[in-house]
C-alpha positions as CSV (number, residue, x, y, z in Angstrom):
1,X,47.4,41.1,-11.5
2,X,48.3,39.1,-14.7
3,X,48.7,36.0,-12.5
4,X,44.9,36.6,-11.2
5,X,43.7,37.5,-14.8
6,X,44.9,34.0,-15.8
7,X,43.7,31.8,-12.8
8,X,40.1,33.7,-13.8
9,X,40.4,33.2,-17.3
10,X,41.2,29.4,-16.2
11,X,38.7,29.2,-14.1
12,X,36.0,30.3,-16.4
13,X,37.2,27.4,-19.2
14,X,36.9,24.7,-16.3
15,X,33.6,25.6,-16.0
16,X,32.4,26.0,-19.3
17,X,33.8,22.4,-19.7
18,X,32.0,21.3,-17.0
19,X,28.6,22.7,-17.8
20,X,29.2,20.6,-21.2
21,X,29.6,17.8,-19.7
22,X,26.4,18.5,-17.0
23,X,23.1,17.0,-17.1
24,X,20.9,18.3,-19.9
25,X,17.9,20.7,-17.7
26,X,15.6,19.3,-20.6
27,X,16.5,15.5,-20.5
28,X,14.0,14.2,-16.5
29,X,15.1,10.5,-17.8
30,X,13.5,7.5,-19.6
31,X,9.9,7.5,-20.6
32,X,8.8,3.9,-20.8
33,X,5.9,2.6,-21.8
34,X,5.3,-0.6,-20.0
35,X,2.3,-3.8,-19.2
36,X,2.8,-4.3,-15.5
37,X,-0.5,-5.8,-14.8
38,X,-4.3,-5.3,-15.4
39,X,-6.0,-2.1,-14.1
40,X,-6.3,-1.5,-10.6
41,X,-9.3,0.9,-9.4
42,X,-7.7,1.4,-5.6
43,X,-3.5,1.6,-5.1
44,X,-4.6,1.2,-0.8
45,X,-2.0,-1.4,0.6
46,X,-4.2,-2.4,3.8
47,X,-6.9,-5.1,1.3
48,X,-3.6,-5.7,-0.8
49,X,-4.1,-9.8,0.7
50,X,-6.8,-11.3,-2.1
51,X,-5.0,-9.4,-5.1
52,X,-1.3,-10.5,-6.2
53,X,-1.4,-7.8,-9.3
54,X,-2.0,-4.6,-7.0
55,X,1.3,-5.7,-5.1
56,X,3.4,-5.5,-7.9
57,X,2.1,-1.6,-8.5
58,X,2.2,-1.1,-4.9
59,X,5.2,-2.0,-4.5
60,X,6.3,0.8,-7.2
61,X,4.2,3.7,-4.6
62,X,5.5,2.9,-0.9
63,X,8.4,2.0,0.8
64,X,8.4,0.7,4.4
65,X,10.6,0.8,7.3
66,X,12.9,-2.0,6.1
67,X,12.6,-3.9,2.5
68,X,13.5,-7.6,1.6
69,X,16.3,-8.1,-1.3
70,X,16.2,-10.4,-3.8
71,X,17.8,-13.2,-1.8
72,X,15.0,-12.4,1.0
73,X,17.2,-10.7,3.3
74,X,16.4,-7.4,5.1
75,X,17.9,-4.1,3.9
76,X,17.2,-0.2,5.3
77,X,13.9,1.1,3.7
78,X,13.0,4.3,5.6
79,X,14.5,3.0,8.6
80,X,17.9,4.2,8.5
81,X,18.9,2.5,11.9
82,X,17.1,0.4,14.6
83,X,18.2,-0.4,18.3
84,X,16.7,-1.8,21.1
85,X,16.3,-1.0,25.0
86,X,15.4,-4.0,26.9
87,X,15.2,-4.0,30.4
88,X,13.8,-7.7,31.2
89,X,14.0,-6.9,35.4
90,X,11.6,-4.1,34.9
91,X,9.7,-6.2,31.7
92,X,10.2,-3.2,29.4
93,X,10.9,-4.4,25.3
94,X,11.5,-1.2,23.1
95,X,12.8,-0.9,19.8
96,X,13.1,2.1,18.1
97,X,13.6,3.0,14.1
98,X,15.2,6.4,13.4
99,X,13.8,7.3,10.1
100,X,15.8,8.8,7.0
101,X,15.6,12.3,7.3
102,X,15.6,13.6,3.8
103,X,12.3,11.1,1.9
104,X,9.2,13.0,1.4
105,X,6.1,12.1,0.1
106,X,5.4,13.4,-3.1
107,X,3.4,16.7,-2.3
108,X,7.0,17.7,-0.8
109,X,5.7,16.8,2.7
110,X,8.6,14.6,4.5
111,X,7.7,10.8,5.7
112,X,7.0,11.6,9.8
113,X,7.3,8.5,12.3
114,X,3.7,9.3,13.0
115,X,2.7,8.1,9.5
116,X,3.9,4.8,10.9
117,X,1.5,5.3,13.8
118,X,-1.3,5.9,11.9
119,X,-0.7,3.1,9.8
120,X,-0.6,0.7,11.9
121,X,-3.7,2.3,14.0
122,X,-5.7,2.0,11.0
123,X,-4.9,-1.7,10.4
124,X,-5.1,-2.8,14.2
125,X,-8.7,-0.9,14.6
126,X,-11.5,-3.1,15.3
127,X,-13.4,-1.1,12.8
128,X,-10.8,-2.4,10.2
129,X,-10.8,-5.9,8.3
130,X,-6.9,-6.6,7.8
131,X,-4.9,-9.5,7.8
132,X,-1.7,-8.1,8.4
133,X,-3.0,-7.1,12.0
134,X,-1.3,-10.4,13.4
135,X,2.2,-9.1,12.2
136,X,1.6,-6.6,15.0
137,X,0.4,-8.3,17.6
138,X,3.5,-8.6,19.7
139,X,3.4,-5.0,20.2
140,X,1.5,-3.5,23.7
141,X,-1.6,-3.8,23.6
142,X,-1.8,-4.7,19.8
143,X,-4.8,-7.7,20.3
144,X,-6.6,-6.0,23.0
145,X,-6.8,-3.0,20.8
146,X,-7.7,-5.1,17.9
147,X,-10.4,-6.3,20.6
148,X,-11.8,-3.1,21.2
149,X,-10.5,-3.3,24.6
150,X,-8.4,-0.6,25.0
151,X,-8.2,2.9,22.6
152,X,-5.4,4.2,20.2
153,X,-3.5,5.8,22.8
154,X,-2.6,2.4,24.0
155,X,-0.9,0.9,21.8
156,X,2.5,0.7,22.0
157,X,3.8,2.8,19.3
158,X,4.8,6.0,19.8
159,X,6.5,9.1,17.3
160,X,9.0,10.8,20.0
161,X,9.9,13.0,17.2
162,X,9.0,13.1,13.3
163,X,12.3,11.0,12.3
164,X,11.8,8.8,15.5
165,X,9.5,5.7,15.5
166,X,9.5,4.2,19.3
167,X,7.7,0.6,19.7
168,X,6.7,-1.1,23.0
169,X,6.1,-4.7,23.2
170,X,4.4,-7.2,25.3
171,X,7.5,-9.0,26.5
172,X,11.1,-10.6,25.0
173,X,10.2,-10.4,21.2
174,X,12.3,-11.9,18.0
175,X,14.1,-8.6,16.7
176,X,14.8,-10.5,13.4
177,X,11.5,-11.3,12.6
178,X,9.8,-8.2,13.5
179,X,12.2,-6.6,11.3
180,X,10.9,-8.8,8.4
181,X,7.3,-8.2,9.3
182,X,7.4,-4.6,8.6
183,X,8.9,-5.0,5.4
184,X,5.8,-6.4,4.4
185,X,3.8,-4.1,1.5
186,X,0.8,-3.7,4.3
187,X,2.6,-2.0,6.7
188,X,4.0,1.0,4.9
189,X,3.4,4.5,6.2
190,X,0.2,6.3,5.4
191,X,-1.2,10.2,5.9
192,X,-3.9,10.4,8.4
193,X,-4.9,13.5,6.4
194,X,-5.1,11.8,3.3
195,X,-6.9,8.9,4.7
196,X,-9.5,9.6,7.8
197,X,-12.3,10.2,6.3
198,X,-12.3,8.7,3.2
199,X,-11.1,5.3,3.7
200,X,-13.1,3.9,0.8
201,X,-12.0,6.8,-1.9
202,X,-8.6,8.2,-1.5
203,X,-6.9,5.6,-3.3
204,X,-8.8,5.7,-5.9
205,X,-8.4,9.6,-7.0
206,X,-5.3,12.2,-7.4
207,X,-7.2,14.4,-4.9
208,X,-6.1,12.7,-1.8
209,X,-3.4,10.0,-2.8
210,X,0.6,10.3,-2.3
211,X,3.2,8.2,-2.7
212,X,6.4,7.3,-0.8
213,X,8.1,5.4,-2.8
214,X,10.2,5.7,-5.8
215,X,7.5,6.6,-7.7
216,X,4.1,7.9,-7.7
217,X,0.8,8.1,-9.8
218,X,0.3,10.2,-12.0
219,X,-2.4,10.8,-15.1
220,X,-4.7,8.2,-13.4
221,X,-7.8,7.8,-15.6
222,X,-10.0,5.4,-14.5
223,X,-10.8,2.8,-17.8
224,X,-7.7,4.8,-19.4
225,X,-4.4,4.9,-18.5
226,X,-2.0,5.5,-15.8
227,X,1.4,7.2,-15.2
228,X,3.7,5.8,-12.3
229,X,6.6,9.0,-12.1
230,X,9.6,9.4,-10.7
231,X,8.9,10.8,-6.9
232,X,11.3,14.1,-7.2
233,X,11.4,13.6,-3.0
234,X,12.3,10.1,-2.8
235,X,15.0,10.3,-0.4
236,X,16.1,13.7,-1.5
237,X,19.3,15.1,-0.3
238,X,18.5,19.1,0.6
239,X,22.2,19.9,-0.8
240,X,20.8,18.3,-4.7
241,X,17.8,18.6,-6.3
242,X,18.8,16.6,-8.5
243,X,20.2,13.9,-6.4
244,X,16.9,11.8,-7.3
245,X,18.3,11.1,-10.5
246,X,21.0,8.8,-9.2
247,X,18.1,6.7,-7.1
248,X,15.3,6.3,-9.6
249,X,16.6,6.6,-13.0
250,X,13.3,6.2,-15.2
251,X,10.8,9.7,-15.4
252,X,7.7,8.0,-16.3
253,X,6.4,4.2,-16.6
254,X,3.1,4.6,-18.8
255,X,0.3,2.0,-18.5
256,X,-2.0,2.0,-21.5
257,X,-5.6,0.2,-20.6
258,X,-7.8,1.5,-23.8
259,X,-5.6,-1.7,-25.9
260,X,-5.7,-5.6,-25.2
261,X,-3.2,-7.7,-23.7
262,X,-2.9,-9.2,-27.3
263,X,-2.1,-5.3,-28.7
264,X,0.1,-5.1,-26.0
265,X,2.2,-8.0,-27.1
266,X,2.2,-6.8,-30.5
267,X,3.3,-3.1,-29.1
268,X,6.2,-5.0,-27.6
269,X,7.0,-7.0,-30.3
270,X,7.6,-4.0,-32.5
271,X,9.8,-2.2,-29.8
272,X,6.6,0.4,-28.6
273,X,6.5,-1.2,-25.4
274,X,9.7,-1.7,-23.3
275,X,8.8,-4.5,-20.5
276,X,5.2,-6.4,-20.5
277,X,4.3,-8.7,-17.7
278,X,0.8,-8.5,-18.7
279,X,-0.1,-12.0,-20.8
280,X,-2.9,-13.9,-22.0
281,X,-2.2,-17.8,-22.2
282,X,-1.7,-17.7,-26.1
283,X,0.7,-14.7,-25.4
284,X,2.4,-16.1,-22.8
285,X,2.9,-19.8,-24.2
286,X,4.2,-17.9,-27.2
287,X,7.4,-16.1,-25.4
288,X,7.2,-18.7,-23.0
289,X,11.3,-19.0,-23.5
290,X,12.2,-15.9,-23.0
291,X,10.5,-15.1,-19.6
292,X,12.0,-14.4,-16.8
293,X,10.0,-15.5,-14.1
294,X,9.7,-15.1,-10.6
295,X,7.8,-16.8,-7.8
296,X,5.1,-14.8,-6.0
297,X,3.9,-15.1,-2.7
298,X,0.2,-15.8,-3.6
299,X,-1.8,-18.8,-4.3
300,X,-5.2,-19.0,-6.7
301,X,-7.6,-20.4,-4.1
302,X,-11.2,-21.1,-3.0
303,X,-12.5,-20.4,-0.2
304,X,-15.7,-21.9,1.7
305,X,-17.9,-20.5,3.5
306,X,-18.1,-22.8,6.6
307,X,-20.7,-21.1,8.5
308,X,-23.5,-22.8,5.8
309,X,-24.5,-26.0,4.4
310,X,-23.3,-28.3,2.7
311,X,-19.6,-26.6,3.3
312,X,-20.1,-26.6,7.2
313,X,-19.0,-30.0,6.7
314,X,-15.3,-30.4,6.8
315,X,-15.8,-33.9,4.6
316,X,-18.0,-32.2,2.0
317,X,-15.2,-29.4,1.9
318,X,-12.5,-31.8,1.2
319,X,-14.2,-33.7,-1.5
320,X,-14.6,-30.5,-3.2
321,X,-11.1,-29.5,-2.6
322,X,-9.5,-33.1,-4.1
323,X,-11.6,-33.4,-6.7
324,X,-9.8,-31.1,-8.3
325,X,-6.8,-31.5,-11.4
326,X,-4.7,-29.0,-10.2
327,X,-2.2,-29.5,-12.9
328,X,-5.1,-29.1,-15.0
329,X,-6.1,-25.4,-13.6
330,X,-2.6,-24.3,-14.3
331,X,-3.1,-25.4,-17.8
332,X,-5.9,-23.4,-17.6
333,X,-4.5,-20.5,-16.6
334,X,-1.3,-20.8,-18.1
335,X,1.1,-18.0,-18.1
336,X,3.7,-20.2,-16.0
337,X,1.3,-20.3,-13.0
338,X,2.2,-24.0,-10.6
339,X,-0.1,-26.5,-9.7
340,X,-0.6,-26.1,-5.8
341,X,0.7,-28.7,-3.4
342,X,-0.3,-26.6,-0.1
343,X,-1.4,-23.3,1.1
344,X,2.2,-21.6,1.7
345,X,3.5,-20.9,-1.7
346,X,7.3,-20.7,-2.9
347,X,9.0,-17.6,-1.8
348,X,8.6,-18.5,2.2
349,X,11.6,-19.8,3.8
350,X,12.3,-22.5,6.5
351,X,13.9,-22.3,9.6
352,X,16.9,-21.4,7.8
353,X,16.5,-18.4,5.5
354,X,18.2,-20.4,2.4
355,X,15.5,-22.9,2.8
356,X,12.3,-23.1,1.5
357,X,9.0,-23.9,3.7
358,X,7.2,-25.5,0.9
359,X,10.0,-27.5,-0.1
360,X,10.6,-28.7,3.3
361,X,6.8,-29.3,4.0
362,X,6.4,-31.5,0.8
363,X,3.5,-31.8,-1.0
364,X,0.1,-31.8,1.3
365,X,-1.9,-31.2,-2.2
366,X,-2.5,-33.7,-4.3
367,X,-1.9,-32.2,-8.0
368,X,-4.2,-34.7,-9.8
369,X,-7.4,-35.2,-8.9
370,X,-9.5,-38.4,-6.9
371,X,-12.8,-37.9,-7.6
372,X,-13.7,-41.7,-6.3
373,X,-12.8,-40.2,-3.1
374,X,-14.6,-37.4,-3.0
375,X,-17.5,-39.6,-3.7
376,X,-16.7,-41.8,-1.0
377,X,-16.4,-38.7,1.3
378,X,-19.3,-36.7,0.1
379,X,-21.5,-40.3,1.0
380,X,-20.0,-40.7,4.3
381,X,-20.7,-36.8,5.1
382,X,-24.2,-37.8,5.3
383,X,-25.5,-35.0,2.9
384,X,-27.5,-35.5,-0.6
385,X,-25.4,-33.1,-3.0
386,X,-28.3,-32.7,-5.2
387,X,-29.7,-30.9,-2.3
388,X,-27.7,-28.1,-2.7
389,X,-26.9,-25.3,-5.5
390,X,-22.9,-23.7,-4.8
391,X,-22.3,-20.4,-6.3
392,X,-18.7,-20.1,-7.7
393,X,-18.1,-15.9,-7.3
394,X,-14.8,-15.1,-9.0
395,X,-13.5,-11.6,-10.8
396,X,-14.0,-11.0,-14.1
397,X,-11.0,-12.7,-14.9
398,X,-10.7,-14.4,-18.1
399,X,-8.5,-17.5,-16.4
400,X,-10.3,-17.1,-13.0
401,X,-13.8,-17.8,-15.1
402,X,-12.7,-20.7,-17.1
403,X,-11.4,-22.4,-14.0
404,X,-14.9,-21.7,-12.3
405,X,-16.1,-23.2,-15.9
406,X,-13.8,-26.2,-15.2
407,X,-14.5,-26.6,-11.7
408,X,-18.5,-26.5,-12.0
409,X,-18.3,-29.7,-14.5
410,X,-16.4,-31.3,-11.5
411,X,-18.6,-30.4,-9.3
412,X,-21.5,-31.5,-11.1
413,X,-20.1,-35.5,-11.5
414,X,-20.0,-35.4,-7.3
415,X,-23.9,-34.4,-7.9
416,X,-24.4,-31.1,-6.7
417,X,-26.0,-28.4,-8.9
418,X,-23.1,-25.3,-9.9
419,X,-24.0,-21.7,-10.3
420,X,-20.9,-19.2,-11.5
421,X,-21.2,-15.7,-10.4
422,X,-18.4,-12.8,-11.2
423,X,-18.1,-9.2,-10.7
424,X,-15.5,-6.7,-9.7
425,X,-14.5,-3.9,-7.8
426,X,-16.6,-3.1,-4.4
427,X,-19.2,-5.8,-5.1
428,X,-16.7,-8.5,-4.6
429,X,-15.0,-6.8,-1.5
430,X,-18.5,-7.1,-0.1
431,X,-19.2,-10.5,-1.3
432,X,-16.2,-11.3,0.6
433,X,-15.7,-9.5,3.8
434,X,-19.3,-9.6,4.6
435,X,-19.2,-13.5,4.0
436,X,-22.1,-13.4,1.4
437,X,-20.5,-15.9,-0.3
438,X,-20.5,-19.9,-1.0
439,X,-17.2,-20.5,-2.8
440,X,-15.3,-17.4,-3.4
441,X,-12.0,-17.4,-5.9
442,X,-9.2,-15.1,-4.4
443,X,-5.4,-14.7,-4.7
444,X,-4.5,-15.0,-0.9
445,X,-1.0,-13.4,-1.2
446,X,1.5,-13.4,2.1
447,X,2.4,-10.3,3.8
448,X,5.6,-11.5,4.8
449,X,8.4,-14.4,3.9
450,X,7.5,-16.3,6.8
451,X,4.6,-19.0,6.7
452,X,2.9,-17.9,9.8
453,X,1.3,-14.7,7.8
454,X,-0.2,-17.3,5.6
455,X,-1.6,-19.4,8.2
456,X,-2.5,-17.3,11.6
457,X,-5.6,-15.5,9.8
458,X,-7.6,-18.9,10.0
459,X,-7.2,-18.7,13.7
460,X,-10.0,-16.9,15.5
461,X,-8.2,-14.3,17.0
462,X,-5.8,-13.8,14.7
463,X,-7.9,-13.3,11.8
464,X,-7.6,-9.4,11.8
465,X,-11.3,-9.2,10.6
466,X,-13.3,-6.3,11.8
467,X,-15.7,-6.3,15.1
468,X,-18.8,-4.2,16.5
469,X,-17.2,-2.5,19.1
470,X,-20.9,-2.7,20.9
471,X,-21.2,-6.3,20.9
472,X,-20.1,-8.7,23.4
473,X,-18.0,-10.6,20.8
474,X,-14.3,-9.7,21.2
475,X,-12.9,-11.6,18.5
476,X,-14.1,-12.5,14.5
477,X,-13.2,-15.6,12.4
478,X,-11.3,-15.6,9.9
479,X,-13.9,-14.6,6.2
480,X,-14.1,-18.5,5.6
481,X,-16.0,-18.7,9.2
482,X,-13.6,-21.1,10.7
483,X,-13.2,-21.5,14.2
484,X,-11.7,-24.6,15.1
485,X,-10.6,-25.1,18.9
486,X,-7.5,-27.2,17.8
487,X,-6.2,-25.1,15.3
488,X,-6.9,-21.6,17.3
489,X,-4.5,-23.0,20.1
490,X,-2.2,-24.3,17.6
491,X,-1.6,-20.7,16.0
492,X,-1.3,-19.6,19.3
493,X,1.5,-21.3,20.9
494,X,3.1,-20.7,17.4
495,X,3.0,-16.6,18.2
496,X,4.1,-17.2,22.0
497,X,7.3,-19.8,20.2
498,X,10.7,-17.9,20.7
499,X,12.7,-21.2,20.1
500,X,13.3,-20.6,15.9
501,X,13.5,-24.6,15.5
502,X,10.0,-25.5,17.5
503,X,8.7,-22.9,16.0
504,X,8.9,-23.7,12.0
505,X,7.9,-27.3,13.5
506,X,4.6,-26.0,14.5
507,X,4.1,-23.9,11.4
508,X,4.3,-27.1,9.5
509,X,2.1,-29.0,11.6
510,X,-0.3,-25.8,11.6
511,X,0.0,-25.9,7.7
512,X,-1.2,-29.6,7.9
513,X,-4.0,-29.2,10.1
514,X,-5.6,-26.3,8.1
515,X,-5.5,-28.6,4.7
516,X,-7.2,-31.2,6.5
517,X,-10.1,-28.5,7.7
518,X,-10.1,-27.3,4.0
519,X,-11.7,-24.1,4.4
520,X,-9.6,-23.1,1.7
521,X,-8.9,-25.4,-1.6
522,X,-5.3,-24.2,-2.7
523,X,-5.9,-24.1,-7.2
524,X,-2.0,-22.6,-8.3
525,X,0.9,-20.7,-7.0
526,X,1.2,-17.2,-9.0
527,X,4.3,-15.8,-10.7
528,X,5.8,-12.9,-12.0
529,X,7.0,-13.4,-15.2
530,X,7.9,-10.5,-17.8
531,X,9.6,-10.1,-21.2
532,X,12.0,-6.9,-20.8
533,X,13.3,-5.0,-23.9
534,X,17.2,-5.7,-24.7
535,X,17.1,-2.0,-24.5
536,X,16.1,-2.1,-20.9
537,X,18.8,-3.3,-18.2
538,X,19.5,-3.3,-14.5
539,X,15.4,-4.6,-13.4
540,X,15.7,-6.1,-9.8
541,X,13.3,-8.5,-8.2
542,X,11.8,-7.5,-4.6
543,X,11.9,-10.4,-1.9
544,X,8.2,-10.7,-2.5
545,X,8.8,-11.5,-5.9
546,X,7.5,-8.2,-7.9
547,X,9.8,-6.1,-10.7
548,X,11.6,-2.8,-9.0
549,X,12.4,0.0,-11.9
550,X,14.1,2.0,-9.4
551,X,17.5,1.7,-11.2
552,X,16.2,0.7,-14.8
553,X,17.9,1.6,-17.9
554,X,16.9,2.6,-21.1
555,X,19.4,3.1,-24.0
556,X,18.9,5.7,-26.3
557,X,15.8,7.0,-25.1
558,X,16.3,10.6,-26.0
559,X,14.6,10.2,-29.5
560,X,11.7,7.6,-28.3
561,X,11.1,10.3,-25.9
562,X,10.8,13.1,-28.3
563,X,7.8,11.0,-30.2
564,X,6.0,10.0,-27.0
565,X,6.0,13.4,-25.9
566,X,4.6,14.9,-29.0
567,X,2.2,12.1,-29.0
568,X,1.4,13.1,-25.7
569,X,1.2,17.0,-26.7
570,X,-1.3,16.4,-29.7
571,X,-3.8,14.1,-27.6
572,X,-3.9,17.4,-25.3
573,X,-4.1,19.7,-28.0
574,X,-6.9,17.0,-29.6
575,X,-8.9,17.4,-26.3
576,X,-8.7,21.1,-26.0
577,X,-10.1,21.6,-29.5
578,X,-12.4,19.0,-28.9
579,X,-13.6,21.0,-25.4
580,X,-13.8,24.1,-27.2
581,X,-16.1,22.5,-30.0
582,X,-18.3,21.2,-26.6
583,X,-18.6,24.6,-25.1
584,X,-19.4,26.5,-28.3
């Protein structure tokens, strides 16, 4: 009895040790008030191709099947596992992805295989202008679908179960880079209930938006502020509730909009702010040797409207396009940005993975400009340029508008007459995917590491853009209008190419062929570059070249967390006074 008495007594000492050594209930992790980028009014992945910024918050909200590292290689996302079932006697191509089990989005609901289907429905329906549908083509059905064709139900992906994501393809199919596809930020998983309906709103609300990624938004005040928290379901293990703390280590990144970019410095400078990737040029050129920057798979670049005059004209287009300082726009813009020498940007890799495309493609971009050329070329195009007035539409970005500023003194000297244009939001969606445009300035960002998601959109039938189901017409240009014969049948065999070495041939041909039809002018290649706090360790960089806080650090953040939150506390006690005044 003693004996027992004693092995109780020790037990009870144990575990009062250990409970003093346990996680405080109290302490959820870091509070960190960060600059990741301007506002965003929509956090929907599917338009995610003409803005670089809304990637790297993205990027924060979803995961997809499989990720890319820092080194661009694949690794697990919500796939756990993949294997394939080929039987090339019968002509049968499966692959199938067995989901994790245990990642939910944040409303507690789990991530189903049909979310997947949905996903990809949504982006391959005629009724939908995506980009990304091209990545998807090799499965059943995908184009004619795309086509209006065929319906939903036949398209070759299936949910045999909710963990188990079946996909059918046309015939033999590169395993590799289908794997790399889907880690592209457009193809993540999204909830058909959140969605249908309200395909224009429900990323732009709380109502009907949920995250599942690491994180997820929170306090999102339009004009204001917003909160990207710690998903308490990300890959949740049922055994630990708590198990999330040892996958994302940071409770809230806070995004303050009400201040400038200039405050935000200053907040930083004085230890307020823990990471700011958010820079003005002065700001930037200031810190400019402490960055740590990163190249982004996105280029600053017009694009022409070649279904009207003058820019019908693939001469007119080019002088435009060359009479152009590039190295002069990225001194413009500044914040580290590089003058562009083609349309695929650093970050996309050669036939070899540990190669770079652009690198091995040389410069087909002139950085400086030759405006005796574009003369030359304008006179030969047969057009009078005083003729003709060009709008310049950009977003009310402060770099974007003093490039426009730039460019319409260029434009000027060749003779025509310049008109700039800016706006934001919905109006320049419209502007740009109903073609009401003449020159348009957009960040055309890859979906994926491999230069054919940069270049198959300019073919006809690979441009992903929307149809009328009711018409006759099958098939939509690309938003520029192109539709050249040559180039249509280049990106074609290019998609049909399972030899890896003809292949990356014909992407570089197909690279060269679309700078020579110049319906798009290539300005500077975008980068991530941030200043991090030496209180902040263990940041990573995504394979597409944003910041991941999954693991992030913060020393000591037990006391900056105690002010924030009564900061936080007062503002709500501030409003409900202020309500109660209101209603009296």
């Amino acid at each position: 009895m003693k004996k027992l008495v004693s092995l109780i007594l020790v037990c009870l000492m144990l575990a009062a040790t250990l409970s003093g050594c346990a996680v405080d209930p109290e302490d959820k992790g870091a509070i960190m008030p960060v600059a990741i980028s301007k506002e965003m009014k929509a956090y929907d992945p599917v338009p995610m191709i003409y803005d670089s910024e809304l990637v790297m918050n993205t990027g924060l909200l979803y995961e997809g099947l499989t990720v890319l590292d820092e080194d661009g290689d694949v690794q697990e996302g919500i796939a756990k596992e993949w294997y394939t079932d080929i039987d090339e006697a019968r002509g049968e191509y499966w692959l199938y992805f067995e989901l994790e089990d245990e990642t939910s989005w944040d409303d507690e609901k789990y991530v189903q295989a049909d979310d997947f289907v949905y996903a990809w429905r949504r982006i391959l329906s005629p009724t939908t202008s995506s980009p990304a549908a091209c990545l998807l083509y090799g499965i059943k059905n995908a184009k004619a679908y795309k086509a209006g064709d065929v319906t939903a139900d036949d398209l070759g992906v299936y949910a045999e179960s909710d963990t188990l994501l079946k996909v059918e393809f046309e015939g033999p199919f590169d395993l590799d880079l289908f794997l790399e596809n889907v880690s592209s930020p457009a193809l993540v998983a999204q909830r058909e209930d959140n969605v249908y309906g309200r395909e224009d709103t429900w990323s732009a609300s709380l109502d009907h938006f949920a995250a599942n990624g690491p994180f997820t938004l929170k306090n999102f005040i339009m004009g204001e502020s917003v909160t990207f928290q710690r998903n308490p379901v990300y890959r949740r293990q049922k055994e630990s509730d708590s198990a999330v703390y040892e996958i994302v280590s940071p409770w809230k990144l806070q995004q303050d909009f009400t201040i400038s970019a200039e405050e935000q410095m200053e907040k930083f400078n004085k230890g307020d702010i823990y990471y700011i990737s958010n820079f003005t040029k002065e700001t930037y050129a200031k810190n400019e040797d402490d960055m740590e920057v990163t190249d982004l798979m996105s280029v600053y670049s017009y694009f022409f409207n070649t279904t009207k005059a003058p820019f019908d004209n693939k001469q007119v287009r080019q002088a435009l396009s060359i009479s152009l300082d590039r190295n002069k726009i990225a001194s413009i813009s500044g914040k580290g940005v590089k003058p562009a020498t083609g349309i695929v940007t650093y970050g996309v890799h050669d036939e070899d993975t540990d190669d770079s495309f652009r690198e091995e493609g040389g410069d087909l971009v002139k950085t400086s400009a030759d405006v005796k050329k574009a003369k030359d070329l304008i006179a030969k195009s047969g057009i009078k340029a005083s003729d003709y007035t060009i709008e310049i539409y950009t977003l009310r970005d402060t770099a974007d508008v003093e490039i426009a500023k730039y460019t319409k003194e260029v434009w000027e000297s060749l003779g025509f007459k310049v008109k700039l244009s800016s706006g934001g939001g919905r109006n320049y969606t419209n502007k740009l995917y109903t073609g009401n445009f003449d020159v348009i300035g957009i960040d055309y960002q890859g979906l994926t590491p491999d230069a054919f998601s940069f270049l198959a959109p300019f073919a006809k039938e690979y441009s992903g853009e929307a149809i009328d189901i009711n018409s006759d017409v099958r098939t939509a240009t690309h938003v520029t209008g192109l539709d050249d014969a040559d180039y249509n049948k280049l990106i074609d065999n290019i998609f049909k190419t399972m030899d890896v070495e003809k292949r990356i041939k014909l992407l570089h041909d197909a690279e060269k062929k679309l700078v020579d039809l110049c319906p798009i002018a290539p300005l500077h290649f975008n980068v991530n570059a941030y200043l991090a706090s030496d209180r902040l360790d263990d940041l990573e960089v995504s394979g597409y070249g944003y910041t991941i806080f999954t693991e992030a650090d913060l020393d000591d953040y037990e006391e900056s967390n105690k002010i924030l939150i009564e900061e936080e506390n007062k503002r709500k006690q501030a409003e409900i006074e202020a309500n109660k005044k209101k209603n009296q």
